[in-house]
ZALUM-285350 format. One line per 3 residues: for each residue x, y, z of C-alpha. Coordinates in steps of 0.02 Angstrom, whole numbers, plus 50000, padded with zeros to 5 digits. Each point is the difference from the previous one (the first is absolute). Layout:
X/Y/Z | ...
***
This chain:
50121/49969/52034 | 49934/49818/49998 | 49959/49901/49845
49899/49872/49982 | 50042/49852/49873 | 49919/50067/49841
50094/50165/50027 | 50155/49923/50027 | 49985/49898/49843
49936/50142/49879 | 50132/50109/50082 | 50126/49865/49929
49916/49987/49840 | 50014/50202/49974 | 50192/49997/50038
50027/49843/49887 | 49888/50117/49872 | 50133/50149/50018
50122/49911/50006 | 49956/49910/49834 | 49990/50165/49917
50119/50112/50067 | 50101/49967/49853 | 49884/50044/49863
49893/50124/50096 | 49844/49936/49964 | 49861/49981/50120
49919/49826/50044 | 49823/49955/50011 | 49928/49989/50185
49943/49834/50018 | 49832/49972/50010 | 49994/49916/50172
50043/50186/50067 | 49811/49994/50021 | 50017/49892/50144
50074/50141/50101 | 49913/50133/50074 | 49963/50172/49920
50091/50063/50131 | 50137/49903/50036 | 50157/50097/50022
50078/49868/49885 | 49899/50027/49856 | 50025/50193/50037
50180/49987/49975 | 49980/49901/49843 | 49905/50117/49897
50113/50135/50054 | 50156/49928/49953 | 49917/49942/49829
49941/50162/49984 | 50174/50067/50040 | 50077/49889/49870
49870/50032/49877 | 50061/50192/50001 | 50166/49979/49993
49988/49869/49854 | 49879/50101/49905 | 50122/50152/49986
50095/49903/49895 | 49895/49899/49938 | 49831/50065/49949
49958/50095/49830 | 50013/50191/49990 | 49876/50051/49926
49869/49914/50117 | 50075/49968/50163 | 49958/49798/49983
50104/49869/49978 | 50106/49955/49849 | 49975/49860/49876
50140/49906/50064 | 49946/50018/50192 | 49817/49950/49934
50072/49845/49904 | 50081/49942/50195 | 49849/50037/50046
49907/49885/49903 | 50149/49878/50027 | 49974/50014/50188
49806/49974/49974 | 50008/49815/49891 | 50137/49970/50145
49851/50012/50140 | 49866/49910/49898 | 50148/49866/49990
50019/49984/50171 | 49839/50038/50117 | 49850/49881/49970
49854/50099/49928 | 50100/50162/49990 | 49898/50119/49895
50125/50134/49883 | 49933/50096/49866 | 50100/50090/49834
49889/50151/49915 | 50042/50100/49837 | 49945/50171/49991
50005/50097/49851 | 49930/50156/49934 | 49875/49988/49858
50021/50170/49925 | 50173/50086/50049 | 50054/50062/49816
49812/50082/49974 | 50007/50086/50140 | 50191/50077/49979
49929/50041/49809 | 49835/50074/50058 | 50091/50109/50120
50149/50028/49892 | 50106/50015/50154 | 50115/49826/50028
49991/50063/50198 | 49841/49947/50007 | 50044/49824/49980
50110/50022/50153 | 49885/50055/50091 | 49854/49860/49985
50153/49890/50051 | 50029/50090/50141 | 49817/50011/50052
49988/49810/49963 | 50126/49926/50096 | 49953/50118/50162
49831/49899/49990 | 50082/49842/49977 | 50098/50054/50165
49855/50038/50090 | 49889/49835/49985 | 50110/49883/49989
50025/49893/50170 | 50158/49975/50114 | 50131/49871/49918
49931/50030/49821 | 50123/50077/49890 | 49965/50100/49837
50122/50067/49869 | 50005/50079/49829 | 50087/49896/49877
50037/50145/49873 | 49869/50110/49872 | 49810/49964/50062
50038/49852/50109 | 49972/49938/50181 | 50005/49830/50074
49968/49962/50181 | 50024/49850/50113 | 49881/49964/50107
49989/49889/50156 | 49817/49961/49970 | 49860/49902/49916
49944/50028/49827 | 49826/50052/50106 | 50076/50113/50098
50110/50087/49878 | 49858/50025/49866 | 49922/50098/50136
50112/50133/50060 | 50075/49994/49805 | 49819/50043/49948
50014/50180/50114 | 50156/50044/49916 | 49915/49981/49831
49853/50102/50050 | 50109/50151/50076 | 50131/50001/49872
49854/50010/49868 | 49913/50132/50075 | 50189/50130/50005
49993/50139/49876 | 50167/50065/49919 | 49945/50146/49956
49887/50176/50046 | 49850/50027/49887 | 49945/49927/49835
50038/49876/49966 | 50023/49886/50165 | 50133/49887/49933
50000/49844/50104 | 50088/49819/49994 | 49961/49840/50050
50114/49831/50069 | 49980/49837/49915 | 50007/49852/50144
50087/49831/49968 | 49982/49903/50149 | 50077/49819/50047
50012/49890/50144 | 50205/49918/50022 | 49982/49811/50006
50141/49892/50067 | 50053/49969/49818 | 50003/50172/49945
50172/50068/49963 | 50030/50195/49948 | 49990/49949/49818
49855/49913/50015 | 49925/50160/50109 | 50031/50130/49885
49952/49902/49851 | 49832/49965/50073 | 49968/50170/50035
50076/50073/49829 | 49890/49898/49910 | 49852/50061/50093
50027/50170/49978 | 50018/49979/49816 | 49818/49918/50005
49915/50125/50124 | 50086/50157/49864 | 49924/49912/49837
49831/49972/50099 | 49954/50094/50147 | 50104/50157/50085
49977/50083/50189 | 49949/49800/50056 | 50078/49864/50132
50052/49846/49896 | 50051/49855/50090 | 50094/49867/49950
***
C-alpha cells in the first residue's frame, strides 16, 4: 500500500498516541487535522479500529457497572486529555457538559420501587450512547451524574445535547397512571487554554447549582 505524506505523518502521530498510553490504558484524542485525510483512506480506517479496539478492552475495566460508560476517574483523563488539546492545536474547539437528573428521588418514591431509579439510568446513558459523536467520551461520575467530553464547539454541542434532552424527557418508567417521567439538567462549557480540571468542574458545579434553584430540564452554559 502507498502513503502519501499526510498519511505517513498521522500514521506516526497514532503510534506516538499508543504508545503514550499504553501504560495507563487510556485512549487519546484524534487530532483534528485527521480531517485532512480522506473518508476513505485505509489509514484513517485502521485508526478508528484500533481506537475502537482499545476503547473495549479499556472499558472492561474501566467503565461503571451499572451503565456501561466510563468511570469518574477515566472521565477526569478525559477531561485532562481535552485542556491538553486546547493547549496545543490553535483554535482547537473541546467542550465539558454536566448532566444531571432533576427528579431521581421523586420518581424512586412515587414508584416505591428503588429499581426504578436503575432503570432511568440505564435508559439515560443508552441515549447518551447513541447521539453522541465519534471521539466524545461520556461517563457517570456516581448517583445522578454524567459528564461528557466533547471534541466540539459550544454550537455544535448545544445541538445534538438539545436531542438528548428532548428524548430522555419524553421516556416513561412506568405502565399506566401515572406516567412517571424525568428530566436532565445541562451544564455546558467550552475548555480554554487556561482551564485546568479544577477550574472545569468548578465552573460547571456552580452552574448546576444555579440552573436547580432557577430553572430544571434547561441547557445552561457557562
Amino acid at each position: 500500500m502507498t502513503l502519501s505524506e499526510t498519511e505517513k505523518d498521522f500514521l506516526e502521530r497514532i503510534n506516538q498516541a499508543l504508545e503514550a498510553y499504553a501504560e495507563p490504558g487510556y485512549l487519546n484524542f484524534i487530532w483534528t487535522d485527521s480531517e485532512l485525510l480522506e473518508p476513505e483512506s485505509q489509514i484513517l480506517r485502521l485508526a478508528r479500529n484500533v481506537y475502537k479496539a482499545k476503547e473495549i478492552a479499556w472499558r472492561q475495566r474501566s467503565n461503571d457497572p451499572l451503565t456501561g460508560l466510563w468511570g469518574r476517574s477515566v472521565m477526569f483523563e478525559f477531561l485532562k486529555q481535552g485542556i491538553a488539546k486546547t493547549q496545543a492545536v490553535k483554535a482547537e474547539k473541546v467542550c465539558f457538559a454536566l448532566f444531571d437528573v432533576d427528579n431521581m428521588k421523586p420518581l424512586n418514591c412515587a414508584l416505591g420501587h428503588p429499581n426504578i431509579g436503575d432503570t432511568a439510568l440505564q435508559k439515560m446513558a443508552q441515549t447518551l450512547e447513541k447521539h453522541l459523536q465519534p471521539w466524545h467520551f461520556v461517563g457517570r461520575i456516581g448517583g445522578d451524574e454524567f459528564l461528557a467530553v466533547l471534541n466540539a464547539s459550544i454550537e455544535e454541542t448545544k445541538a445534538f445535547i438539545e436531542k438528548i434532552q428532548t428524548e430522555i424527557a419524553a421516556l416513561v418508567y412506568t405502565v399506566g397512571d401515572p406516567e412517571i417521567r424525568a428530566t436532565l439538567s445541562i451544564v455546558l462549557t467550552q475548555i480554554t487554554r487556561d482551564d485546568t480540571i479544577e477550574s472545569c468542574m468548578a465552573r460547571v458545579e456552580g452552574g448546576m447549582q444555579h440552573a436547580k434553584n432557577t430553572r430544571r430540564n434547561d441547557i445552561w452554559i457557562v
